[in-house]
C-alpha positions as CSV (number, residue, x, y, z in Angstrom):
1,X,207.0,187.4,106.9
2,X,207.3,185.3,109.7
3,X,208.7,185.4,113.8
4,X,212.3,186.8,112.7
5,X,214.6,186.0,115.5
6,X,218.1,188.0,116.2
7,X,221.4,185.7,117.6
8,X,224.7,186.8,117.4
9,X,227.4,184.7,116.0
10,X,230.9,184.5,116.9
11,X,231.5,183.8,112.8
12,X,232.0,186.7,109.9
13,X,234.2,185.2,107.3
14,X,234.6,182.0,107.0
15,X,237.1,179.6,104.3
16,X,234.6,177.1,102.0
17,X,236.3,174.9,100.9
18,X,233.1,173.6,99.0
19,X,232.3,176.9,97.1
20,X,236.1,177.2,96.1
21,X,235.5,173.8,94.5
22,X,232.8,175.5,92.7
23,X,235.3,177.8,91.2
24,X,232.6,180.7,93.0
25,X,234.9,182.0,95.8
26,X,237.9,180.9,98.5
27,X,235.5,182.8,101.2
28,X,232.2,183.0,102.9
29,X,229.8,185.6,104.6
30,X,226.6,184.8,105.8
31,X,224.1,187.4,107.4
32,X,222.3,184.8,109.5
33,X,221.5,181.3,110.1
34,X,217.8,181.1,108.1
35,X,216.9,184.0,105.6
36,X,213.2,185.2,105.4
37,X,212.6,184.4,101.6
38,X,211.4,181.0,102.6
39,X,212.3,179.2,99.8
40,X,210.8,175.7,100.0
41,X,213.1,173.4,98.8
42,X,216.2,175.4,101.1
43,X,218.5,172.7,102.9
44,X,219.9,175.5,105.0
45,X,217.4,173.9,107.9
46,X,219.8,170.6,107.5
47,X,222.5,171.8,107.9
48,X,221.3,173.3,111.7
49,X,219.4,170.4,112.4
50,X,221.9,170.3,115.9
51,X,222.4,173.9,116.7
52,X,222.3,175.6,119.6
53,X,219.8,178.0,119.1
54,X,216.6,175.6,118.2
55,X,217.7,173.2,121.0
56,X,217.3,176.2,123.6
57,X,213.7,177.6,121.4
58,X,212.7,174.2,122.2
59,X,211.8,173.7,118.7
60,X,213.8,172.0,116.0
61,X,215.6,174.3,112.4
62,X,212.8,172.2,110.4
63,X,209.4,173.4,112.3
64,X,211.1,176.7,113.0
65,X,211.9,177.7,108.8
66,X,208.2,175.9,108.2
67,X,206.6,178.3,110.5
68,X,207.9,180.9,108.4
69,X,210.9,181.7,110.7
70,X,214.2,183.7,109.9
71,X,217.3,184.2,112.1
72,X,219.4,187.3,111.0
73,X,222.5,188.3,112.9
74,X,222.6,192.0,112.9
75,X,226.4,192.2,114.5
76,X,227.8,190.1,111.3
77,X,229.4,193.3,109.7
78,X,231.2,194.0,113.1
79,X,233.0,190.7,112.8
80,X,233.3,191.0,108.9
81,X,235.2,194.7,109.1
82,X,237.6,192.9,112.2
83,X,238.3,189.8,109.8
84,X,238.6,190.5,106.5
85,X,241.6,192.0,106.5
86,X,243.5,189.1,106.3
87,X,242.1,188.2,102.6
88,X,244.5,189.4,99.8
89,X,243.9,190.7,96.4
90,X,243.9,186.7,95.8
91,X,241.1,186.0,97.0
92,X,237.3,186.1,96.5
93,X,234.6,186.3,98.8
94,X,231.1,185.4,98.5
95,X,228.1,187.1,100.2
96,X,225.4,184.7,100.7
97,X,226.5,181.3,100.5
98,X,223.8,179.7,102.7
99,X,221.4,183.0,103.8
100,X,220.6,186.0,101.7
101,X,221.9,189.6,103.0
102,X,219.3,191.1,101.1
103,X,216.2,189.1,102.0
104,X,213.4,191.0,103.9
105,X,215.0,190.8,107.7
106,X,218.2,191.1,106.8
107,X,217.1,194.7,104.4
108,X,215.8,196.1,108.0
109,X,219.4,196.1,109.3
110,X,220.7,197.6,106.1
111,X,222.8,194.4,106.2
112,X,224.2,193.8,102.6
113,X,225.3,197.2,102.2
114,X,226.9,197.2,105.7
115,X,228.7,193.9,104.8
116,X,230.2,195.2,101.5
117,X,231.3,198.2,103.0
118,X,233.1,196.3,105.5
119,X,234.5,194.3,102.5
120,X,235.5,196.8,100.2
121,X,237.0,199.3,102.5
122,X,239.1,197.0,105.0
123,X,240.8,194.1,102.6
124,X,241.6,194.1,98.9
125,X,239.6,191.1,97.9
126,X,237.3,190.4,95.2
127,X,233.7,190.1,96.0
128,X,230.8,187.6,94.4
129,X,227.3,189.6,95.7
130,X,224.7,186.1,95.1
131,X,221.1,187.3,96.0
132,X,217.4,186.3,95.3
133,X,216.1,190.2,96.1
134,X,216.3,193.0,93.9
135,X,216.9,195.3,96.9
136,X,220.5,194.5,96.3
137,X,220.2,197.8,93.2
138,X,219.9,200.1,96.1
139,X,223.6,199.6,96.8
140,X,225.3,199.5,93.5
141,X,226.2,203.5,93.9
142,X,228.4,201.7,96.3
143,X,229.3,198.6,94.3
144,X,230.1,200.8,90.8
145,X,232.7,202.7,93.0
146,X,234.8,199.2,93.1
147,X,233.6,197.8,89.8
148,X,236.7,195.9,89.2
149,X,236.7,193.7,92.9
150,X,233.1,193.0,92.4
151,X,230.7,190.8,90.6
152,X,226.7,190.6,90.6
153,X,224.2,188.0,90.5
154,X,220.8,187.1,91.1
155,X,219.8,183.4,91.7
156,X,217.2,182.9,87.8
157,X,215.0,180.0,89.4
158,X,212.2,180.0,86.5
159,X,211.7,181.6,83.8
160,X,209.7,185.2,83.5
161,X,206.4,183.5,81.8
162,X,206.4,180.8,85.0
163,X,207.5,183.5,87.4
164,X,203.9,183.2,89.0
165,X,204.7,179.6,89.7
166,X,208.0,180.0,91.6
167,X,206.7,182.5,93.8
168,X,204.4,180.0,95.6
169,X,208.1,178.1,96.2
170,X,210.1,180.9,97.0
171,X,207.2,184.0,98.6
172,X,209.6,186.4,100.1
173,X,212.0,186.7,96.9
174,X,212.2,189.1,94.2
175,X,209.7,188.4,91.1
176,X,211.9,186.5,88.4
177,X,211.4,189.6,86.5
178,X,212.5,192.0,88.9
179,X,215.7,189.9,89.2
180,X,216.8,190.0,86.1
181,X,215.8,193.2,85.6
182,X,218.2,194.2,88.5
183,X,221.2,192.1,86.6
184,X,220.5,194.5,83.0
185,X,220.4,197.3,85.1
186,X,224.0,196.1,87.1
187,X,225.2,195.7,83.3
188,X,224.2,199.1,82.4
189,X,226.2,200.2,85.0
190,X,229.5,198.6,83.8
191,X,229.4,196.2,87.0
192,X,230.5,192.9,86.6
193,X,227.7,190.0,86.2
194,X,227.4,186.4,86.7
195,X,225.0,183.6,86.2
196,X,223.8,181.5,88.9
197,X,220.9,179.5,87.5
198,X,220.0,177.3,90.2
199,X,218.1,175.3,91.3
200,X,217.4,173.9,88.4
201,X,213.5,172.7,89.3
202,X,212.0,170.0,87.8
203,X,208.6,170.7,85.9
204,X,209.8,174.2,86.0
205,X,213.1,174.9,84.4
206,X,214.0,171.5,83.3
207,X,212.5,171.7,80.3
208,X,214.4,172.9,77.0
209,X,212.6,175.5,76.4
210,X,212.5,177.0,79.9
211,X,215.7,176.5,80.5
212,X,216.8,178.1,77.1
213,X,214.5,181.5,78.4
214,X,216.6,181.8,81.5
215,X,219.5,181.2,80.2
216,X,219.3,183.8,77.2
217,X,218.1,186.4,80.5
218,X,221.1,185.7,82.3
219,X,223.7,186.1,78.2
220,X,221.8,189.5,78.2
221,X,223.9,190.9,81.1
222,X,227.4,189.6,79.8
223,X,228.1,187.3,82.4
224,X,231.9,185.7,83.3
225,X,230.5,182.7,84.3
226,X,227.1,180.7,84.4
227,X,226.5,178.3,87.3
228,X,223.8,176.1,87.2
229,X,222.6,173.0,89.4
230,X,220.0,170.9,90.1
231,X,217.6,170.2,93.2
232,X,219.3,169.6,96.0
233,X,217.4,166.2,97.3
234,X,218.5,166.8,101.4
235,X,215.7,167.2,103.6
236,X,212.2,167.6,103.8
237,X,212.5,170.1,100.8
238,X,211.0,168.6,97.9
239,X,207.9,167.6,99.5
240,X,207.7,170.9,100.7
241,X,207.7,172.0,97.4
242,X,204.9,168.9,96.4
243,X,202.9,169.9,98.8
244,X,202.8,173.6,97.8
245,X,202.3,173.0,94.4
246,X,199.5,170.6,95.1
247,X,197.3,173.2,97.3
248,X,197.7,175.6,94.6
249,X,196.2,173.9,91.6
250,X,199.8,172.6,90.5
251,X,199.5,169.0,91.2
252,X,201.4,168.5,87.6
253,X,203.9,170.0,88.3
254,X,204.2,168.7,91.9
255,X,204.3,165.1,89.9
256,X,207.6,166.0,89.1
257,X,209.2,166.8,92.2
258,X,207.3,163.5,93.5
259,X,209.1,161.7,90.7
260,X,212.6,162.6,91.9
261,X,212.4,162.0,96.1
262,X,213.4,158.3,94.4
263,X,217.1,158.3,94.3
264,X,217.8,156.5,91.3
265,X,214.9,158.7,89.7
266,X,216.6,161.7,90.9
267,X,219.7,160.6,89.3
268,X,218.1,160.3,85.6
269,X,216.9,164.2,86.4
270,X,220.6,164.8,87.1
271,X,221.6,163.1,84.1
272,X,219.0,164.8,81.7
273,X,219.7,168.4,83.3
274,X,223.6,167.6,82.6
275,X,223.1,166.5,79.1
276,X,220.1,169.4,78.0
277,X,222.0,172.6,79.6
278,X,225.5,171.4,77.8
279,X,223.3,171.0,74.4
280,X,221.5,174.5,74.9
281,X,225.0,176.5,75.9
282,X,226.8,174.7,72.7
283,X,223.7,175.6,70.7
284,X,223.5,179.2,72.1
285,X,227.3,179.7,71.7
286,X,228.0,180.2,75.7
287,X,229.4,176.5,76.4
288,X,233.3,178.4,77.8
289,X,230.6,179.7,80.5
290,X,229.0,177.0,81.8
291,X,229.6,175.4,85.2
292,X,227.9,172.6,86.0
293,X,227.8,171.4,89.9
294,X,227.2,168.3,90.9
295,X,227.6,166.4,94.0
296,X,229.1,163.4,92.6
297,X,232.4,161.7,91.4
298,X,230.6,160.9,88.0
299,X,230.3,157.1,88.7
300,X,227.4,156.0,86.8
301,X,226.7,158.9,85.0
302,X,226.3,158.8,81.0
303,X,226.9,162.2,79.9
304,X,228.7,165.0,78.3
305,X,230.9,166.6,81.3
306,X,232.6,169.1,79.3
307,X,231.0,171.7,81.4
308,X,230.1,169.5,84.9
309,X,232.1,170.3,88.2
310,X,232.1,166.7,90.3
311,X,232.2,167.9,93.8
312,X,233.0,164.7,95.3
């Protein structure tokens, strides 16, 4: 892991407007600005491209997450327990939006279990626990106590047999197979599970096949609802990801993300994800699951949108 720096924010929860378009929560909690799993195609940098902190490092939110860099605010359950009391019974919370509580930095402060106990304790809210780190099992004695409030997932990126590949993209994260090993084990435990498949990658899980593996991993654990979404195309991340792939005997598979930095070529792999995923869940009997996101209105688009959430 790389330099992990510490900054105090003055924000706990926050409204998203976005992710309660998503149908995944009125409410946000973040541990930090930039988690330590240094996933490769992240567009978290992007969105910090003006803040504060990287102006006054003298370096900018790009350079510092390719470096390897994290910032983690260890104060964020402070603000949470003084804030969230305000939420009601109707609404749902999200932990991990845009960093993960449970990546590497953010497990030395004990931070996701701190969060939810600040959550689950002070306000009568649901909860949505999204995480890339199996860690998060550690704190399901806690989480089975409030079964009902909460559900579990663990962001399925590839599946098991390519698991090797996606760690090259995402090195500080939880093996695939530890991941979804983590969700059976939440479902053994009568907790509440839901699918976030996503980012969909291309030459990874955009494929039927693979896509069909993760999605039968994620059925296995009885899920309410199965998000899934393709590559996000802002910033430098899908070169990132090229150029990973590349140095590690991948350029095939790099080909693809190459492929979709052209916008119009990135729309086809929109277009094809759309129309594959809604053919696998009707095939596979889970279509009443499946939530599609897209950051779009539709225009142009020639596809089955039974299952697609336009965000724009």
């Amino acid at each position: 892991m790389g330099k992990v720096q510490e900054f105090q924010r003055s924000v706990g929860v926050t409204k998203s407007e976005e992710f309660n378009k998503k149908q995944l929560a009125t409410h946000a909690i973040n541990g930090g600005l930039i988690c330590g799993h240094g996933c490769a195609y992240c567009s978290t940098p992007s969105l910090l491209r003006t803040h504060a902190l990287f102006r006054d490092m003298g370096i900018s939110s790009f350079q510092y997450f390719a470096e390897g860099g994290s910032v983690v605010d260890p104060w964020t359950a402070i603000r949470v327990g003084r804030q969230i009391g305000s939420l009601t019974e109707n609404d749902m919370v999200m932990i991990s939006t845009i960093t993960d509580c449970w990546s590497p930095e953010a497990q030395k402060h004990n931070l996701g279990r701190k969060i939810l106990e600040q959550v689950l304790i002070n306000s009568k809210c649901k909860v949505r626990v999204l995480t890339k780190n199996a860690a998060v099992q550690n704190d399901f004695d806690i989480i089975k106590q409030f079964g009902d409030r909460i559900r579990i997932g663990l962001s399925i990126t590839s599946p098991i047999s390519k698991e090797n590949i996606i760690k090259l993209i995402e090195p500080n994260a939880s093996l695939m197979s530890e991941r979804i090993d983590a969700m059976k084990k939440a479902h053994s435990l009568g907790i509440k599970t839901f699918g976030m498949i996503c980012p969909v990658l291309p030459g990874i899980g955009n494929d039927p096949e693979s896509y069909k593996q993760m999605l039968s991993a994620v059925l296995e654990c009885d899920p309410e609802a199965i998000w899934t979404e393709p590559l996000n195309p802002r910033g430098p991340g899908i070169t990132r990801c090229m150029e990973i792939l590349d140095k590690n005997n991948h350029s095939n598979i790099a080909a693809h993300f190459d492929i979709i930095r052209n916008s119009t070529l990135h729309m086809d792999y929109v277009e094809n994800l759309i129309n594959m995923a809604t053919n696998i869940a009707k095939e596979m009997n889970c279509i009443d699951k499946l939530k599609i996101l897209v950051y779009s209105n539709g225009d142009g688009y020639r596809v089955d949108d039974q299952a697609v959430i336009w965000l724009k």
